[in-house]
C-alpha positions in Angstrom: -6.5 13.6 8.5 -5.6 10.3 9.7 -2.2 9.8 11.4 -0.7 5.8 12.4 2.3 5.0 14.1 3.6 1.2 14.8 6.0 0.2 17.1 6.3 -3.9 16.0 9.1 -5.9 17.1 10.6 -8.4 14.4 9.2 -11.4 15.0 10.3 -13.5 11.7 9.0 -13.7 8.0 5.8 -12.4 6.6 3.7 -15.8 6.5 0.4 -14.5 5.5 -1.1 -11.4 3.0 -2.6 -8.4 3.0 -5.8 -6.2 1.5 -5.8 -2.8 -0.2 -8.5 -1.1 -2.1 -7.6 1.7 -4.9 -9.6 5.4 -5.3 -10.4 6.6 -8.3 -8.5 8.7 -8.8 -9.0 11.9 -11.0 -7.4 15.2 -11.4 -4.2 14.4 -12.5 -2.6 15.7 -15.3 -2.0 12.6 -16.8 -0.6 12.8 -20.2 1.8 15.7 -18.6 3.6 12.8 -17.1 6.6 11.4 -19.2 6.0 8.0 -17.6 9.0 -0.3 -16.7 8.5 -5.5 -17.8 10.9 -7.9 -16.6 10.8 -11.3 -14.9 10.2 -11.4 -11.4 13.5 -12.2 -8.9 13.5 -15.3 -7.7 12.1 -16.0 -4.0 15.0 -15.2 -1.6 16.1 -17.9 0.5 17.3 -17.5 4.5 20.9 -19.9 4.3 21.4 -21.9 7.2 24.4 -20.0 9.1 27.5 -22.5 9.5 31.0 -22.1 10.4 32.2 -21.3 7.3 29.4 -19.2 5.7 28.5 -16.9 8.7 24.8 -15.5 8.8 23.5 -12.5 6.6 23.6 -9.1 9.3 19.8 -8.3 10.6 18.6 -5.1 8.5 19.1 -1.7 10.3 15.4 -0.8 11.6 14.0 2.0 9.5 11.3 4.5 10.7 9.5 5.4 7.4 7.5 8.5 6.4 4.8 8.6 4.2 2.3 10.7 3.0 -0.8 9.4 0.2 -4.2 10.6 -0.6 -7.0 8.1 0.8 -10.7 8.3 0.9 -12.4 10.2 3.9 -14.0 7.3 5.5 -9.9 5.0 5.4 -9.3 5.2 9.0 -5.5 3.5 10.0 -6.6 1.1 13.3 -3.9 1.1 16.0 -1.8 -2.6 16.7 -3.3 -6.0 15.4 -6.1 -4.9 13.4 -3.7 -3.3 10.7 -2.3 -6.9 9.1 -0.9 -4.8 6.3 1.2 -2.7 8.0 1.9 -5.5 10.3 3.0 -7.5 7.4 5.4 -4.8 5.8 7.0 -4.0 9.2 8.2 -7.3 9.8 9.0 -8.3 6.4 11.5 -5.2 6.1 12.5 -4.3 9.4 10.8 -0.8 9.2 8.4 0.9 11.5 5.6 2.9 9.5 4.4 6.2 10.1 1.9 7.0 7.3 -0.3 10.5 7.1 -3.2 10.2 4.7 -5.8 12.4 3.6 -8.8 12.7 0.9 -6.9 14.5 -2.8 -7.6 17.7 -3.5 -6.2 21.4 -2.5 -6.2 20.5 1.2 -3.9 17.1 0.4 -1.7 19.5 -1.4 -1.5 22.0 1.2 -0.7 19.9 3.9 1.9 18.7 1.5 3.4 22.1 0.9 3.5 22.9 4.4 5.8 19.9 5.5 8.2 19.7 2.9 8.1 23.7 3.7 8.9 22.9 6.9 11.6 20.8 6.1 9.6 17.9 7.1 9.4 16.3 3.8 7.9 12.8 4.2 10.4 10.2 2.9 8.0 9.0 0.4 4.4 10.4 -0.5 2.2 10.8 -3.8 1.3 14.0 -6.0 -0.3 15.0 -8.5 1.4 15.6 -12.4 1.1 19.3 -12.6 2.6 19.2 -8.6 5.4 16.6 -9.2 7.1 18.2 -11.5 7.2 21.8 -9.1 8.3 19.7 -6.9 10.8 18.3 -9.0 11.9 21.8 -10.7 12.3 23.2 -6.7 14.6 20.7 -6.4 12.5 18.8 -3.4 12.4 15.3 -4.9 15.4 12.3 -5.0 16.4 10.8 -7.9 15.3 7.7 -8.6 17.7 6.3 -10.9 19.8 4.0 -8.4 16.9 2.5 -7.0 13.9 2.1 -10.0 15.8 -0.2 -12.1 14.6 -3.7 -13.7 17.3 -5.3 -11.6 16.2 -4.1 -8.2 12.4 -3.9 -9.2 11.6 -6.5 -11.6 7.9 -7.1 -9.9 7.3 -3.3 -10.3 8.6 -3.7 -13.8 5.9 -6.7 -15.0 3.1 -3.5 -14.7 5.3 -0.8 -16.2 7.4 -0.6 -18.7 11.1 0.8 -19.7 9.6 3.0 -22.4 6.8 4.4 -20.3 9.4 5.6 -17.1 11.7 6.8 -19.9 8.6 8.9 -20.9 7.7 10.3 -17.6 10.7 12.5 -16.9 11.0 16.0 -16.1 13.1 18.3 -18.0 15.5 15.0 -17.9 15.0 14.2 -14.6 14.4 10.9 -13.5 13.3 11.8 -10.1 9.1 10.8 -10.0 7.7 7.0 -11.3 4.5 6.4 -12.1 2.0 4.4 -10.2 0.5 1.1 -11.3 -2.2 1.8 -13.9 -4.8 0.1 -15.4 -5.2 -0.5 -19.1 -9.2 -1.0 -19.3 -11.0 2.1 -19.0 -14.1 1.6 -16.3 -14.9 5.7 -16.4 -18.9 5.6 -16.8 -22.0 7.5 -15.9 -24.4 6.2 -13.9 -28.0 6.6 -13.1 -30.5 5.9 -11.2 -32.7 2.9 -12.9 -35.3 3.3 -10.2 -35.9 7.0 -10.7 -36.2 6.5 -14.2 -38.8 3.6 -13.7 -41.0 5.8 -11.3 -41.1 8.6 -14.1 -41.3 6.1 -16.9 -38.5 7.4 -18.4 -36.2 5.2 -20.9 -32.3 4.6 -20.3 -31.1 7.8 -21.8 -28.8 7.1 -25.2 -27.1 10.5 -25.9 -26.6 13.8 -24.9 -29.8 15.6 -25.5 -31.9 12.0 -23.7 -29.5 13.2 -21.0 -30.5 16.2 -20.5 -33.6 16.1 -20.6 -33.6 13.2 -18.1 -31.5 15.5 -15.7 -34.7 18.3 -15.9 -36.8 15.5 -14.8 -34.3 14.2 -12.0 -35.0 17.5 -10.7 -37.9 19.2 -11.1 -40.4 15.8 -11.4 -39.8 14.5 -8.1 -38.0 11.1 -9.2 -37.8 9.6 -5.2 -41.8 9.8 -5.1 -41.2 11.9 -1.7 -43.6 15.1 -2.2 -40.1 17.2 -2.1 -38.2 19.3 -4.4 -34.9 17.9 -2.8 -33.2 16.2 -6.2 -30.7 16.7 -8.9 -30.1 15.6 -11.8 -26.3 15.5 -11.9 -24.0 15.6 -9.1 -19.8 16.6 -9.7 -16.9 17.3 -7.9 -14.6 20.7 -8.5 -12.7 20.6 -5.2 -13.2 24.3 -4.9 -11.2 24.6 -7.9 -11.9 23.7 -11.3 -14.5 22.4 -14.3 -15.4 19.0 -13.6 -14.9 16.8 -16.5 -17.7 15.0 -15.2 -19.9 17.6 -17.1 -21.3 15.8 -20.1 -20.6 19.1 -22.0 -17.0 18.4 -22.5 -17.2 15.1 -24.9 -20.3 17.0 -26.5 -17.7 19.5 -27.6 -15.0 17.1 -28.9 -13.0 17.1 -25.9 -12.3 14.0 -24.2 -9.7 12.8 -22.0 -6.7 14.9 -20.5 -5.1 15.2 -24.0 -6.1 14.3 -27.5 -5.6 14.3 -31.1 -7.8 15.7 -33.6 -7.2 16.2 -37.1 -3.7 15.4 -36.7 -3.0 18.2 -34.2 -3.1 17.4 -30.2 -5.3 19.7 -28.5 -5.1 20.0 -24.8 -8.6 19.7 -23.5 -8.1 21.6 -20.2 -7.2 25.0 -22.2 -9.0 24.5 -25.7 -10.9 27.1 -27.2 -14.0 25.0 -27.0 -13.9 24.9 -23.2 -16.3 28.5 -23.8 -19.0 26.3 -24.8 -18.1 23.9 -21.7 -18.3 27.0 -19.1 -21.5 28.5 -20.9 -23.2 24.9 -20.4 -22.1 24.5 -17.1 -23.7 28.2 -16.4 -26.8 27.3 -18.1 -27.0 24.0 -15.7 -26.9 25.9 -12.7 -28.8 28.6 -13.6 -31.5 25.9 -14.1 -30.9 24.5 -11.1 -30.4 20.9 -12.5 -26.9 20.9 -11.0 -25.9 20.0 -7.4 -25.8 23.0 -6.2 -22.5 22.3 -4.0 -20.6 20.7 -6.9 -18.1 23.3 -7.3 -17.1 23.0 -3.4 -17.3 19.5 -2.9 -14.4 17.5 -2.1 -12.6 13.7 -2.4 -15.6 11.4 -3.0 -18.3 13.9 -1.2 -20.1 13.9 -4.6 -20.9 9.8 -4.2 -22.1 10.2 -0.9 -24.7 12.7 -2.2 -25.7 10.6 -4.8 -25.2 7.5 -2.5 -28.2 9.6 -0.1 -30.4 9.9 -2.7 -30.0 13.8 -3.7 -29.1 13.1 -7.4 -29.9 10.7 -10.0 -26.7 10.6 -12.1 -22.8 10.3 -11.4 -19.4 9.8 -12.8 -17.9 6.4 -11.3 -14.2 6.0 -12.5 -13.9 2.4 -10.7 -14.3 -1.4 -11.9 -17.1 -1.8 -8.9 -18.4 1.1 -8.1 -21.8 0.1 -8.2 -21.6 -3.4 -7.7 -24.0 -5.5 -5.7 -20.6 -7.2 -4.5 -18.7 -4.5 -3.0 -19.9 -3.6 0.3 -18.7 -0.2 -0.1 -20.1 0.5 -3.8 -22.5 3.3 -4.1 -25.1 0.3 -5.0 -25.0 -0.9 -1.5 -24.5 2.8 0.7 -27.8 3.5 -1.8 -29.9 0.5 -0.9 -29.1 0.7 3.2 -31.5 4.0 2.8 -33.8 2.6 -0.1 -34.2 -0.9 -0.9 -35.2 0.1 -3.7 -31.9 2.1 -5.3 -31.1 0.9 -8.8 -27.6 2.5 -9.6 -26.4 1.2 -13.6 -24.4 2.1 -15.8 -25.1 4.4 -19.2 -22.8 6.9 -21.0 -24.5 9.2 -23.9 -21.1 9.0 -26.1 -21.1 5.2 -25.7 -21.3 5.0 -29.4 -18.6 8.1 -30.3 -15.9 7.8 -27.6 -16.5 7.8 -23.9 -12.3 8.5 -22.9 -9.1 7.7 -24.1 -6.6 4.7 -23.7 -5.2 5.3 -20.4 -1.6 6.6 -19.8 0.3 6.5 -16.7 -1.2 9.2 -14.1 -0.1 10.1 -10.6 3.6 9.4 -9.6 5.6 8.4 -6.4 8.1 10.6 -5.1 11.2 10.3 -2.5 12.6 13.0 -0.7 15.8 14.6 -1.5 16.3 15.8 1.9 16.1 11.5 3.0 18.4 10.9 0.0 21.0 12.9 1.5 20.9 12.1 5.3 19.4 8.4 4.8 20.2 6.8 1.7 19.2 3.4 3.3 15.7 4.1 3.3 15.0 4.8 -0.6 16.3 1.6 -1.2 14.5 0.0 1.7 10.9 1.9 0.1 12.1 0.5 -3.6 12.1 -3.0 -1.8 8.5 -2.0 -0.3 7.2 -1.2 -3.6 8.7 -4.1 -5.5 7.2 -6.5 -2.6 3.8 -4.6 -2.9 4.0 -5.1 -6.6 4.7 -8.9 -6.8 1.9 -11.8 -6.3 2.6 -11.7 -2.8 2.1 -8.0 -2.1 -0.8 -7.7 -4.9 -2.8 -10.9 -3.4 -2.4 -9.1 0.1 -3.0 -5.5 -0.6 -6.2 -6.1 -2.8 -7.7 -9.4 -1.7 -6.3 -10.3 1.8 -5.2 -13.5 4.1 -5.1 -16.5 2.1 -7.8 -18.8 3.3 -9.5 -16.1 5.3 -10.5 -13.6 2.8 -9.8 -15.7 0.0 -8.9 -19.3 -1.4 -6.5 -20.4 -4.1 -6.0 -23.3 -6.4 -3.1 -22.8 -8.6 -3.1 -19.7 -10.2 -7.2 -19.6 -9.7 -7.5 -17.0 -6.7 -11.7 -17.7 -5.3 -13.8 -15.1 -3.3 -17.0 -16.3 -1.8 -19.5 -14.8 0.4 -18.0 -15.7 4.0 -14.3 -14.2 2.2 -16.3 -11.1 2.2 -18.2 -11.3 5.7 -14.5 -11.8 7.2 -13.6 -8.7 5.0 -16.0 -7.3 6.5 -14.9 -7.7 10.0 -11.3 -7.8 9.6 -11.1 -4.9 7.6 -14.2 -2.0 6.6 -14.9 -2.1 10.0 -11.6 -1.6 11.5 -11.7 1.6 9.6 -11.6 0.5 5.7 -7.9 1.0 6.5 -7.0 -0.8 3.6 -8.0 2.3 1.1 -4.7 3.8 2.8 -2.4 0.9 1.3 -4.0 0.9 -2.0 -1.9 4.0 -3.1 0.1 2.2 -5.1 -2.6 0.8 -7.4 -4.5 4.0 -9.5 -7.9 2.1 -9.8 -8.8 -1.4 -11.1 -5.4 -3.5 -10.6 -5.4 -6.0 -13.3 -4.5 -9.2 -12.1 -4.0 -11.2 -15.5 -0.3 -9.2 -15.6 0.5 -11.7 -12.8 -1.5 -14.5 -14.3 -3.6 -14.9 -12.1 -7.4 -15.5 -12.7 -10.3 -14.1 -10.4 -13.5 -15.8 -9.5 -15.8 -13.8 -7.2 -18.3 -15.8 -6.2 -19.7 -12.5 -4.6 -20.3 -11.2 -8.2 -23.8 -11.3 -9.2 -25.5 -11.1 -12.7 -26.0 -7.5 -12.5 -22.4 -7.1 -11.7 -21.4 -8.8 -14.5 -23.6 -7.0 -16.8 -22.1 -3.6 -15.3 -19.0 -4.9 -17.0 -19.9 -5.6 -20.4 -21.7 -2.8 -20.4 -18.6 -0.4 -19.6 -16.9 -2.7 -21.8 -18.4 -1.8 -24.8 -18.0 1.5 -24.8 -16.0 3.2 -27.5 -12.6 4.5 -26.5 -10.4 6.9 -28.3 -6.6 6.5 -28.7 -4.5 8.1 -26.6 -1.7 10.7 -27.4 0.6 7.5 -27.1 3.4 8.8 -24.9 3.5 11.0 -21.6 4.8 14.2 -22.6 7.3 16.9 -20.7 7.0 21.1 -20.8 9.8 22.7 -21.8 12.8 23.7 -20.2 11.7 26.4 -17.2 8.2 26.4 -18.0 6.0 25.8 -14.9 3.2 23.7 -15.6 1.5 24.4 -12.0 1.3 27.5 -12.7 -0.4 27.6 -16.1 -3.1 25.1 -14.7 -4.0 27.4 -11.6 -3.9 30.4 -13.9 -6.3 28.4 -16.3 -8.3 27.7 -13.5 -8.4 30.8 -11.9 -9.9 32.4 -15.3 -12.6 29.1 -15.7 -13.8 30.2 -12.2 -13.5 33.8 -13.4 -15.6 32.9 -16.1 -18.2 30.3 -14.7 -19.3 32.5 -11.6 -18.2 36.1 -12.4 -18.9 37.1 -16.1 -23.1 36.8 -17.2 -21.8 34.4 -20.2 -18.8 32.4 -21.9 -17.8 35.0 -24.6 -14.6 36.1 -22.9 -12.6 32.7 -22.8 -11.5 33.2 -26.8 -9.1 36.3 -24.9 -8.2 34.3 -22.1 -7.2 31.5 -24.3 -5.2 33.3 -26.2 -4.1 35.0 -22.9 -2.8 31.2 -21.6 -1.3 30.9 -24.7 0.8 33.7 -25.2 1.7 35.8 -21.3 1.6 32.1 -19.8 3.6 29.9 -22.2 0.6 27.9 -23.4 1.6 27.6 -27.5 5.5 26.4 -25.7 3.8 24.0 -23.9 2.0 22.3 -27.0 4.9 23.0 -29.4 7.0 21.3 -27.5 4.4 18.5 -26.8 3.3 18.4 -30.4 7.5 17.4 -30.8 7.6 14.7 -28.5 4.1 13.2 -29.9 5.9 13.4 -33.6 8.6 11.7 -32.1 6.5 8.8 -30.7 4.8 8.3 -34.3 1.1 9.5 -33.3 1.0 12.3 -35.5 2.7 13.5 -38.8 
């Protein structure tokens, strides 16, 4: 847990911009969430105070609490060193004091624990399933007078009208969704290196997988002399299934939510999640599996792979192996072998790799700062807009302009010596700027600015990596975020679903017993409400008939 506290006095306008990196993000509930384009306002100008037009009133100095998942390593530096929390301090008058910690049950628990404590922070981020408790316990603001096209219009240029309209709870406007990407960079990816020393070929489907996985472990791919590798590595958070398991697309389950033959099924709870346990079982009963998958947390599962104990991984991120990213698992790979060869691959390249993304995660204010501080939400819905625009998106993602980047037009440039100052100014002062990225759920797209990219960093194999990912088949997407019915507690039916997976995967000798805990879900828990009622909204959106 990483706690940061500023005390910065106002010394004028923000002159310069900011860096901040997003986190793949995963375990959301995505298509759970009912998820705004408009021009951007014009740049405000100061006017020059005269005797007849006296001078706008300073803004009331605002502390600010938030709370947001980050990456392990994202460390908040004290004074200077933090230019992006420097920078929104002094452009609003606030003074920040942001909490942070890697997603999973612990994020949630310390969550619980200070809005239990009535010490809600004033902002902070949660998952689907967990926003709408939140929102049903009557913990959240409502965002109505403050999420609007008229005071957000920057925020608006990412999402749009239809999709916030789309994200409600039980009519609620009271959660928004964060900014999403519309490319899909999900991908496996495996060690080209191993493969080479066992003179193995790049594995095309699911049963090349596998069998590549056996010899990943059991072949000795690192040429060491030790039985020390896996094939695959995952992450369950202590928790749950990881969809990283290639056994869920091999049994027509892909995504969050999808449809097939006109019906949506809801992959999480579907009948063929037996099949999904059972191969799971049989992995680690094999020993092919990290053995520690189940309890890992946050991104503990790359920095396995990253030290050379597996041979293939789920990346969710535009660079995750890139030669250009310092922090890619390429480059933490290659500092202990020169040799490391991460690329990308995906045995349902062909079929379907994911659906078309839909709005994930949400932002939340607190009632409680609603009612004794009104000022602040619409101080934080300034924040977000400002983080949102050109301005806030050039400094939260790419950093000062002509430090850690030039620009020509609408032409932003990225050269080597941009990323040695990046370097400096920012990984090494704690990679704080994976706390600011919250806003962004992976991959920020920069063309919804209009703005056009050139990394000179990016080499041919990073390139490649793209068009690779690129071609992969995706599947549509249910086409609207959808809402449970009234009453019904979605949190709930997840952990209960979980609860019997886990049941299932380390307790029973096989899979046969999730048919009667399916229908179990479906009936004691509410499970055949929750898709009626989601099959309804779908119909109303056109997908299905």
């Amino acid at each position: 847990m990483n706690i940061a506290k500023w005390k910065l006095t106002l010394a004028g306008m923000l002159a310069f911009s900011l860096v901040a990196s997003a986190c793949s993000g995963g375990g959301t509930d995505a298509g759970t969430e009912p998820a705004g384009g408009t021009e951007p306002a014009a740049p405000q100008e100061t006017p020059t105070a005269s005797e007849s037009e006296p001078a706008e009133p300073e803004m009331e100095r605002l502390e600010l609490k938030w709370f947001f998942p980050a990456a392990a390593d994202a460390v908040l530096p004290e004074g200077e060193a933090d230019f992006i929390g420097k920078a929104i301090e002094e452009k609003f008058n606030v003074d920040l004091v942001i909490e942070n910690a890697p997603s999973g049950p612990d994020y949630d628990n310390k969550l619980n624990l200070l809005i239990a404590s009535g010490d809600a922070p004033d902002m902070f981020i949660s998952s689907g399933a967990n926003s709408q408790k939140y929102i049903l316990d009557g913990v959240t603001a409502d965002l109505t007078p403050y999420v609007t096209p008229a005071k957000m219009p920057n925020y608006f240029k990412w999402i749009s009208e239809v999709e916030l309209q789309r994200y409600s709870v039980e009519g609620k406007f009271e959660r928004s969704p964060l900014i999403f990407p519309r490319s899909v960079y999900r991908s496996y990816y495996i060690r080209k290196d191993w493969l080479d020393n066992l003179g193995l070929s790049m594995p095309t489907n699911y049963e090349e997988t596998m069998e590549v996985i056996r010899a990943f472990t059991f072949n000795d791919p690192d040429q060491n002399g030790k039985n020390d590798t896996y094939g695959l590595t995952a992450v369950g958070n202590g928790t749950s299934l990881s969809y990283d398991f290639p056994h869920w697309i091999q049994n027509d389950l892909v995504g969050a939510f999808m449809i097939r033959d006109n019906k949506l099924v809801d992959v999480q709870s579907d009948l063929n999640v037996q099949h999904v346990i059972q191969g799971i079982k049989d992995m680690m009963a094999e020993g092919t599996v990290d053995p520690d998958w189940f309890l890992l947390k946050g991104t503990e599962h790359v920095d396995k792979a990253a030290g050379g104990k597996a041979g293939i991984i789920v990346g969710g991120n535009k660079t995750f192996a890139f030669d250009s990213d310092p922090v890619s698992i390429q480059n933490k790979s290659k500092a202990l072998n020169p040799n490391a060869n991460w690329l990308p691959f995906h045995p349902f390249a062909e079929t379907g790799t994911w659906t078309h993304n839909l709005p994930e995660a949400p932002f939340m204010f607190a009632k409680t700062t609603a009612e004794e501080s009104p000022a602040k939400l619409e101080r934080m819905a300034q924040i977000i807009d400002w983080m949102s625009s050109e301005e806030g998106f050039l400094l939260i993602n790419y950093g000062i302009e002509g430090k850690h980047y030039t620009r020509s037009g609408n032409t932003i440039t990225v050269s080597q010596a941009h990323l040695d100052a990046l370097q400096k100014d920012v990984v090494e002062q704690g990679n704080f700027q994976l706390v600011y990225r919250f806003l962004y759920s992976n991959n920020p797209e920069p063309e919804v600015l209009g703005l056009e990219i050139i990394d000179e960093r990016m080499t041919d194999r990073d390139r490649d990596i793209v068009a690779t990912i690129q071609s992969y088949k995706l599947l549509p997407s249910i086409g609207t975020n959808v809402a449970p019915p009234p009453g019904f507690n979605l949190a709930d039916f997840r952990k209960k679903m979980r609860e019997l997976q886990v049941q299932v995967l380390f307790d029973e000798p096989d899979a046969s017993n999730w048919p009667k805990y399916h229908e179990q879900l479906m009936t004691e828990y509410g499970g055949q409400a929750m898709l009626d009622t989601y099959t309804e909204q779908i119909k109303a959106a056109g997908v299905i008939q």
